[in-house]
Structures are given as C-alpha cells and as structure tokens.
C-alpha positions in Angstrom: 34.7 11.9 61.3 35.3 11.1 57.5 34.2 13.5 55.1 33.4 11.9 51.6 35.3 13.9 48.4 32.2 14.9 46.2 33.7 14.7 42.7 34.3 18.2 41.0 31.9 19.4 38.9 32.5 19.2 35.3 30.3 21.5 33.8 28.7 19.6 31.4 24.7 19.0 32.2 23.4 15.6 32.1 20.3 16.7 30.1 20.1 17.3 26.6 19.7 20.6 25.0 15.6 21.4 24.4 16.4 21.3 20.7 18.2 17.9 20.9 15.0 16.6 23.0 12.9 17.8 20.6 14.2 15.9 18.2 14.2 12.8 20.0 11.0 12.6 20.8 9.8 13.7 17.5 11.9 10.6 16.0 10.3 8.3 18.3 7.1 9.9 17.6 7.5 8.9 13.7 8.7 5.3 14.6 5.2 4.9 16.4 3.7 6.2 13.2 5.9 3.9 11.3 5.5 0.8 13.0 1.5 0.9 13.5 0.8 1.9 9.5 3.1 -1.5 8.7 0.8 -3.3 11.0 -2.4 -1.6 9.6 -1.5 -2.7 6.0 -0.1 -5.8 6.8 -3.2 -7.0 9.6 -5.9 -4.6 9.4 -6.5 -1.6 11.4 -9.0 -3.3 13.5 -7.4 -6.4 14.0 -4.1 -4.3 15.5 -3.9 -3.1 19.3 -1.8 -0.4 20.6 -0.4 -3.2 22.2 0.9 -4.5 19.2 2.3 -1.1 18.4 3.9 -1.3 21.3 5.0 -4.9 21.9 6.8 -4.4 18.5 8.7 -0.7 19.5 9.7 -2.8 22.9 8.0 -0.4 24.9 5.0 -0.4 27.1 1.3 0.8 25.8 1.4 3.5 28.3 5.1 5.2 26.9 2.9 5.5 23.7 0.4 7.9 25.1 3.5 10.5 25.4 3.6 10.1 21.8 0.1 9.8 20.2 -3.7 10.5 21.8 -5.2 6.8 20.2 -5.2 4.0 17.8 -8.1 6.8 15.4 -4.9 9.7 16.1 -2.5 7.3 14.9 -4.1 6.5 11.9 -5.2 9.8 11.1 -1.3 10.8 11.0 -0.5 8.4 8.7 -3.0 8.8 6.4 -2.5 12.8 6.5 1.7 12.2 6.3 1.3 10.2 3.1 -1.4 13.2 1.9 1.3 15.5 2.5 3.9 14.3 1.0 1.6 14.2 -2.6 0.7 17.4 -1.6 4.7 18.6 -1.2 5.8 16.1 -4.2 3.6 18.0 -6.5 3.9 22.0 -5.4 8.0 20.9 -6.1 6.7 19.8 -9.6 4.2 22.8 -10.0 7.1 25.3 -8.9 9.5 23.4 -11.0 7.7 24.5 -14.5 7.6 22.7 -18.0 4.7 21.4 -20.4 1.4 20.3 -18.5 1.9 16.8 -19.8 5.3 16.8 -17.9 4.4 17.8 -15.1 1.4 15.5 -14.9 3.4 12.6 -15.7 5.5 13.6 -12.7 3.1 14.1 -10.6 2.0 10.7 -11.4 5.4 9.3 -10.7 5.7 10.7 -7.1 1.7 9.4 -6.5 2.5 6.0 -7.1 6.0 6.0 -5.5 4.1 6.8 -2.4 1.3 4.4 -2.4 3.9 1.5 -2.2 5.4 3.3 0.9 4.0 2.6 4.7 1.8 5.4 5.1 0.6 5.9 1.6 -0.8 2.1 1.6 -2.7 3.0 4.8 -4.1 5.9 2.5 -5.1 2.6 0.1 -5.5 0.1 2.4 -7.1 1.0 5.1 -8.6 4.9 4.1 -10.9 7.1 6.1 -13.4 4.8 7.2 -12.6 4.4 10.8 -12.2 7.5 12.0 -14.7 9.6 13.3 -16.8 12.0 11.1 -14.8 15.3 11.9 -11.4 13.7 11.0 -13.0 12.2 8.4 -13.8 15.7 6.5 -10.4 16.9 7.0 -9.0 13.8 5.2 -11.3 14.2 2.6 -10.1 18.2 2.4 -6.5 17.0 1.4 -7.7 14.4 -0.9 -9.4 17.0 -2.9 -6.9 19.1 -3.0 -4.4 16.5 -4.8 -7.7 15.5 -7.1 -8.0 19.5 -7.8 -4.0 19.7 -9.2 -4.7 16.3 -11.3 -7.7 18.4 -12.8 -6.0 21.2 -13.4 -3.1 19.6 -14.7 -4.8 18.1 -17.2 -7.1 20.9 -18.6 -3.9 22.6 -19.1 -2.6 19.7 -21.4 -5.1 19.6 -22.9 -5.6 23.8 -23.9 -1.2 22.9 -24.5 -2.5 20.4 -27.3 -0.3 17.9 -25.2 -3.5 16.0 -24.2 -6.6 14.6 -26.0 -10.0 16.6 -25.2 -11.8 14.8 -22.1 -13.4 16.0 -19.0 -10.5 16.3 -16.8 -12.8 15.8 -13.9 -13.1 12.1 -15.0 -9.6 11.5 -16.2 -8.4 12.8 -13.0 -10.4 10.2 -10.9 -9.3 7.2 -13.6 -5.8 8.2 -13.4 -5.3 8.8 -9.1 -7.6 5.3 -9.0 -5.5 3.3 -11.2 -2.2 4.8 -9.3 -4.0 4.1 -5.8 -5.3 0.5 -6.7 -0.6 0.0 -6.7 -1.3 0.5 -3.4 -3.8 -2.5 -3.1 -1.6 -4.8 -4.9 1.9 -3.9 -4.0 4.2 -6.3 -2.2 8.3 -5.2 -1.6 10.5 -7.7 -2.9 8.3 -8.5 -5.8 8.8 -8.9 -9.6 9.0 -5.4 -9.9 10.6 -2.6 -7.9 8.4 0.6 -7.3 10.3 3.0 -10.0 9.5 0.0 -12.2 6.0 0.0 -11.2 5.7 3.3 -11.8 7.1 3.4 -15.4 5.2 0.8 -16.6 2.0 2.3 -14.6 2.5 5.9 -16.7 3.1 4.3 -19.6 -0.4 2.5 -20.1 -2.6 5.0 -18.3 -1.0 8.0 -21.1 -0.5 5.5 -24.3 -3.1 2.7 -23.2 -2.9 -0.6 -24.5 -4.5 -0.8 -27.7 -2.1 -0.9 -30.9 -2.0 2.3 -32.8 -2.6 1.5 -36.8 0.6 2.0 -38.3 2.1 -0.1 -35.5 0.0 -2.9 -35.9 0.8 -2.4 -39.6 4.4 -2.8 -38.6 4.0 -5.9 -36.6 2.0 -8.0 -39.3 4.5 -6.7 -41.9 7.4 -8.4 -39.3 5.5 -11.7 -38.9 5.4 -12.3 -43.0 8.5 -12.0 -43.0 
C-alpha cells in the first residue's frame, strides 16, 4: 500500500508571535473606534447601530464584540482618546517650559487641532450625555483636569504680566468653549484647513476684535489720504 510523503517541516510556525497579535488586534480595535466616532459625528450616536459599525469595517456585528463591550463602551473610548490626547498635548507643552502666555497659546493650538479630528468632535458633538452615570463622572474627571491647566495657565500669565487681570476660572471656560464650539462647526475640505482654523481662532480669543486706538487712528489717517 501507498504511503503519502508528508512535506518536511520547515520550522517556521504558522502563528504569529503574541507581540505581533497584539498589535493586530489592537489596530483593529482603533479602526472600530475610528469608524463608529465618524458615524457618531456624521449621523448621531443614536441614530448609528453597531451594525453600521460593522457593515462599514466589512465585518460581522458579532467580530466586534472581540473588540469592544457596546455602542455606550465605544463611545466612551472615543471621547476618553480625544481627552487624552489634550491631556498628553499639554503635559508636552507644560514640560516643554517658556512664558505662561506661550504656553497657553499652545495649549490652545493642540485643543482646537483636536476638536476637528474624529474623536475630538465626538467630545463636541455628541459629549457625555448618553452614557450611563458612572462613565459619565469619569468623563467629567478628565474634562476637569484639561479646564484645571487652562486655569492655571492663565493665573500664571497673568502674575507674568503677560495677561490682563481676570478670573481665570471664567477665561478658562470662554476660551476651551470658543475652541470646542470648532468642533461644532468644522467640516474637512472647507475654506479653511485646521492649522488655519486654529491661527485665526488664537488670534481673536488673545487680541479680540475691537480696534485698539492708535490703530484706528492709523486706519482713518489711511482713508484721507
């Protein structure tokens, strides 16, 4: 009787290393992420299935349970991503140094570069309200600790002399709610790109838009002319 030749072994394993696994599923983890905060933003969270999610990953609604617990754990990532890269954008600027005013301004910059990202518009968009109570106090934790550096940033410019006296408690909330409200508004492929956005943002909310008098002096001298 005929024996069949098994082919020899080549040593090399058909699964991947952990590490390598790891890595995969933690990439298809962050496309989940990805894909559901475009369709929050874009259609609403309530108004967007997991099968959505899924129908647009080419995958089945069950494959995403390997990857996320439910629609509320979905959002809640997204929401505490965008959180955490503030939260990251501004230690870098905190460990960076400078003049308070600098690093405010900064600080700004990175804030509203994020709210015109995916996950930072869900932060604007679509916010805390759905979730249950007990995430809802842990995304209200990491909002007040980006509000707490925006304080503190500014009470330092203004003991620097950098910044006029105010209650930074206020300016803080006029300044992240201006920045958020990009968020709101925001649409890629518009007039204005998001550095843009950004540039022109800072440059109201610290100078405002009233003319200064010896500009204004300046500008009727010009027209006389």
């Amino acid at each position: 009787m005929a024996t069949r030749t098994l082919p020899k072994p080549t040593g090399a394993s058909p699964w991947k290393p952990a590490g390598a696994r790891a890595q995969q599923r933690e990439a298809k983890r962050n496309a989940v992420l990805q894909t559901a905060a475009r369709l929050f933003n874009e259609r609403g969270y309530h108004a967007t299935s997991l099968d959505d999610i899924a129908e647009q990953l080419h995958v089945s609604k069950p494959t995403l349970y390997y990857y996320v617990k439910s629609k509320d754990d979905i959002l809640l990532e997204c929401v505490r991503t965008a959180l955490g890269m503030m939260q990251e954008g501004i230690d870098e600027v905190r460990r960076a140094g400078g003049s308070a005013i600098d690093q405010l301004m900064a600080c700004m910059r990175i804030y509203s570069r994020i709210v015109t990202m995916d996950f930072g518009m869900c932060v604007i968009r679509i916010g805390e309200d759905p979730l249950p109570a007990p995430l809802r106090k842990e995304l209200r934790r990491l909002k007040a600790g980006i509000d707490g550096e925006f304080r503190r940033l500014i009470a330092d410019g203004i003991a620097e002399g950098s910044l006029a006296p105010c209650d930074p408690k206020m300016a803080a909330f006029v300044l992240a709610g201006a920045l958020s409200w990009i968020g709101r508004w925001y649409r890629p492929g518009g007039g204005l790109d998001p550095e843009q956005i950004a540039d022109q943002s800072i440059a109201l909310l610290m100078s405002g838009v009233q003319q200064r008098p010896a500009t204004a002096r300046k500008t009727a001298a010009r027209k006389s002319k």
